[in-house]
C-alpha positions as CSV (number, residue, x, y, z in Angstrom):
1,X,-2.2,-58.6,-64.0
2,X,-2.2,-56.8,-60.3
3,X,-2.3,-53.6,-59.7
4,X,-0.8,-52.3,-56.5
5,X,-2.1,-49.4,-55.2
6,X,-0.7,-47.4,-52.0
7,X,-2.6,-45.3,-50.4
8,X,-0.2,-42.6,-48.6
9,X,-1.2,-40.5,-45.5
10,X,-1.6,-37.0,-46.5
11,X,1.7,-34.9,-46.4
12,X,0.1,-33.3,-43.0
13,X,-0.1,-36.5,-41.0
14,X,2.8,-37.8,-42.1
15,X,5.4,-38.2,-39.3
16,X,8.6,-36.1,-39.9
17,X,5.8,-33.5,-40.5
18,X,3.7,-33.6,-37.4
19,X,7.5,-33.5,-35.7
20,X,8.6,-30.1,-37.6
21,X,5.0,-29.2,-36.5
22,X,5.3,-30.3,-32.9
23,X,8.8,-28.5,-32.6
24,X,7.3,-25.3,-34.2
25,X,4.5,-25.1,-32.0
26,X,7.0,-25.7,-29.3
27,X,8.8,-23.3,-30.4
28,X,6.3,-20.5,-30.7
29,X,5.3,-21.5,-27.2
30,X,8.7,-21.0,-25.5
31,X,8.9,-17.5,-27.7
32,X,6.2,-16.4,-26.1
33,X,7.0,-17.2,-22.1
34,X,10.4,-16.1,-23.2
35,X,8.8,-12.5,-24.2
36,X,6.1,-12.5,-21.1
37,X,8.6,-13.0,-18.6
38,X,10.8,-10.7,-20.1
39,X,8.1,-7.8,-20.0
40,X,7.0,-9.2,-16.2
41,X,10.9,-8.8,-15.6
42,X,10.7,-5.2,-17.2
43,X,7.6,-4.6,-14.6
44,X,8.8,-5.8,-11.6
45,X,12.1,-3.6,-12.4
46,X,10.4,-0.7,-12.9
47,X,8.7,-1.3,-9.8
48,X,11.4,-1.9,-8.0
49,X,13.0,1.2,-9.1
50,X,9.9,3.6,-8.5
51,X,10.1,2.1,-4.6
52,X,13.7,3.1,-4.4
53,X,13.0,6.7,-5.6
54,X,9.9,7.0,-3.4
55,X,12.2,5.3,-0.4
56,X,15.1,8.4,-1.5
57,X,12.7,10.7,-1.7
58,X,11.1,10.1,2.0
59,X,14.9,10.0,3.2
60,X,15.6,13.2,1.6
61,X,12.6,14.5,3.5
62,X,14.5,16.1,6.5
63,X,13.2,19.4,5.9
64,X,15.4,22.4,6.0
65,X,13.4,24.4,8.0
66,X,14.1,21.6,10.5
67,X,17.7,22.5,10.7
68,X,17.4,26.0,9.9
69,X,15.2,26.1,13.4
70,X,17.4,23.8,15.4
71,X,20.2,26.1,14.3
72,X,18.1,29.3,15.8
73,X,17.2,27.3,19.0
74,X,21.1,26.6,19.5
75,X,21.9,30.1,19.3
76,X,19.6,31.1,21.7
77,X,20.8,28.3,23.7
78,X,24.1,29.2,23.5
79,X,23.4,32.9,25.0
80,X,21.1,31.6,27.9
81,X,22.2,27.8,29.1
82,X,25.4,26.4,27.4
83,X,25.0,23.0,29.0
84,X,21.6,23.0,27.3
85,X,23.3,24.1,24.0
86,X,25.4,21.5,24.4
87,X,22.8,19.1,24.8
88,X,21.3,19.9,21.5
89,X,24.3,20.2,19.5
90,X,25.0,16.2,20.7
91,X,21.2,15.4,20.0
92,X,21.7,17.0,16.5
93,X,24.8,14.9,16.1
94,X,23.2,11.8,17.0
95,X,19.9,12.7,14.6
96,X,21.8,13.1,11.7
97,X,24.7,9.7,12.7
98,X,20.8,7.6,12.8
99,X,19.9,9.0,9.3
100,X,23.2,8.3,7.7
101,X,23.4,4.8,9.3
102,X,19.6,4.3,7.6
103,X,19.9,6.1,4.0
104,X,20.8,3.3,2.2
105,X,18.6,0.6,3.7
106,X,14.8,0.3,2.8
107,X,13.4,-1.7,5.8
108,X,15.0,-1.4,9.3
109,X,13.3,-2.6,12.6
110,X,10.9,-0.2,14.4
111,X,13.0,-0.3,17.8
112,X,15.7,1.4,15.6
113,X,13.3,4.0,13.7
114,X,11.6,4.7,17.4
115,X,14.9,5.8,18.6
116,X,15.5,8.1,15.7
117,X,11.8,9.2,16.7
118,X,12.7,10.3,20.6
119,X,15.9,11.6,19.0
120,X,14.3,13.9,16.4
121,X,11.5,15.1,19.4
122,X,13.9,15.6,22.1
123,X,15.5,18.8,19.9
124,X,12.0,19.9,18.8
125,X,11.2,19.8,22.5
126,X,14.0,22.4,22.8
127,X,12.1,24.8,20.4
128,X,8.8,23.7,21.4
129,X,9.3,23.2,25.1
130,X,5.8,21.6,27.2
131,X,3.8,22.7,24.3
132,X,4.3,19.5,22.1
133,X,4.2,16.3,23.5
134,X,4.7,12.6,22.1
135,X,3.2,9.3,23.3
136,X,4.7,6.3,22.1
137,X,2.9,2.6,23.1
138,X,4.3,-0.1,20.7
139,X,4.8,-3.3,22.7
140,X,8.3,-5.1,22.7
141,X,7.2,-8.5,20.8
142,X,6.0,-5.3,18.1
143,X,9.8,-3.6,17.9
144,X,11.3,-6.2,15.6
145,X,9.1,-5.5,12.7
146,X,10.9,-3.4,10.0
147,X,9.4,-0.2,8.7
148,X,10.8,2.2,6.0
149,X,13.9,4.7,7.6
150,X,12.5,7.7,9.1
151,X,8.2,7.4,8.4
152,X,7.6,7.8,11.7
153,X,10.1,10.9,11.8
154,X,8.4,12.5,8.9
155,X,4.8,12.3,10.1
156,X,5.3,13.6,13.3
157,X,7.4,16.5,11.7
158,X,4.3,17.3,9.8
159,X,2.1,17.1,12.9
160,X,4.5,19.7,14.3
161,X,4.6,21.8,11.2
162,X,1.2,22.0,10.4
163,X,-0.7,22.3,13.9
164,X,-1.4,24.5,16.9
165,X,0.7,24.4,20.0
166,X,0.7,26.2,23.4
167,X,1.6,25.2,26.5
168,X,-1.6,25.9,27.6
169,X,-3.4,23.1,24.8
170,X,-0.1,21.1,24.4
171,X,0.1,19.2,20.9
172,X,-0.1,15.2,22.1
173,X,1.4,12.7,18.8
174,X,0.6,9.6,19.6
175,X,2.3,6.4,17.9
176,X,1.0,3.0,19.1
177,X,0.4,-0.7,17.9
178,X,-3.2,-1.7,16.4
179,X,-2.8,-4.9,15.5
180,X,-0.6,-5.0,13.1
181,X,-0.9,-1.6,12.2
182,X,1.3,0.9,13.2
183,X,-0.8,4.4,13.9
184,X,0.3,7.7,13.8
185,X,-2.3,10.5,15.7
186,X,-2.7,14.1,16.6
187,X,-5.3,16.5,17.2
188,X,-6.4,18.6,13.8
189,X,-5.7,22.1,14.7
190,X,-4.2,23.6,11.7
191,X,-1.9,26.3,11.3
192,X,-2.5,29.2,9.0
193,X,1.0,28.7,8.0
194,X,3.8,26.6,8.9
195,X,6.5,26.5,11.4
């Protein structure tokens, strides 16, 4: 008599099995890129968002005392040279028309945010007269390259606001090209209060 004897794999390395454990692992493996993009998603969103509320804070940034002050300098204005005062109210027009044409953008090219620039310091010159003065030396090939709205705007404001001026000493903000840098300067001579 013969005896047959069959000797089976064991249940682990038997095909249909090493397929359900193939598609499990698979499985697992997808479930977990699925949930590490979805938190990298969660990041970058996040990121994004704290950007745009830095970028609407900084456009929010026109300073009250700002206008408060230009308002003062057109009144005196008005009693002592109305073509002056006319002057400023159009340069205080054309300030705010450049802010609301870059509010909602977060990068626009520094040609455009150099223009607000001369804007903004042409009615500070009215309050300031010779004692403030502002250099500005960015080559052409520099003046497509996008900045956020009204940086330069806000750090010369604070050069103004927080420093010494007389006609005598005039206050110099320089903005110029470094390489790719984009530098902002002045002279530290602090205020005991601000303007």
């Amino acid at each position: 008599r013969t005896i047959t004897v069959e000797v089976r794999a064991p249940w682990w390395r038997r095909p249909w099995i090493l397929i359900a454990l193939l598609g499990l692992a698979l499985g697992l493996v997808v479930f977990f890129v699925r949930i590490r993009e979805g938190r990298l998603r969660e990041r970058q969103r996040l990121e994004e968002e704290k950007v745009k509320f830095q970028l609407d804070a900084l456009r929010s940034q026109v300073d009250p005392h700002f206008l408060f002050n230009s308002f003062n300098t057109l009144l005196e204005l008005i009693e002592t040279d109305q073509g002056r005062a006319a002057e400023h109210v159009e340069k205080l027009s054309e300030f705010f028309r450049q802010i609301l044409l870059v509010r909602d953008k977060e990068l626009i090219p520094l040609r455009d945010e150099i223009g607000t620039l001369h804007t903004y310091f042409g009615l500070e010159q009215q309050r300031f007269g010779r004692a403030i003065d502002l250099l500005v030396d960015v080559p052409k090939e520099c003046e497509t390259a996008c900045v956020v709205p009204l940086t330069l705007q806000l750090l010369v404001e604070n050069a103004l606001k927080h420093n010494v001026a007389t006609v005598a000493d005039p206050l110099r903000v320089e903005v110029r090209a470094v390489g790719e840098l984009l530098v902002v300067e002045n002279p530290n001579r602090p205020r005991r209060s601000a303007v």
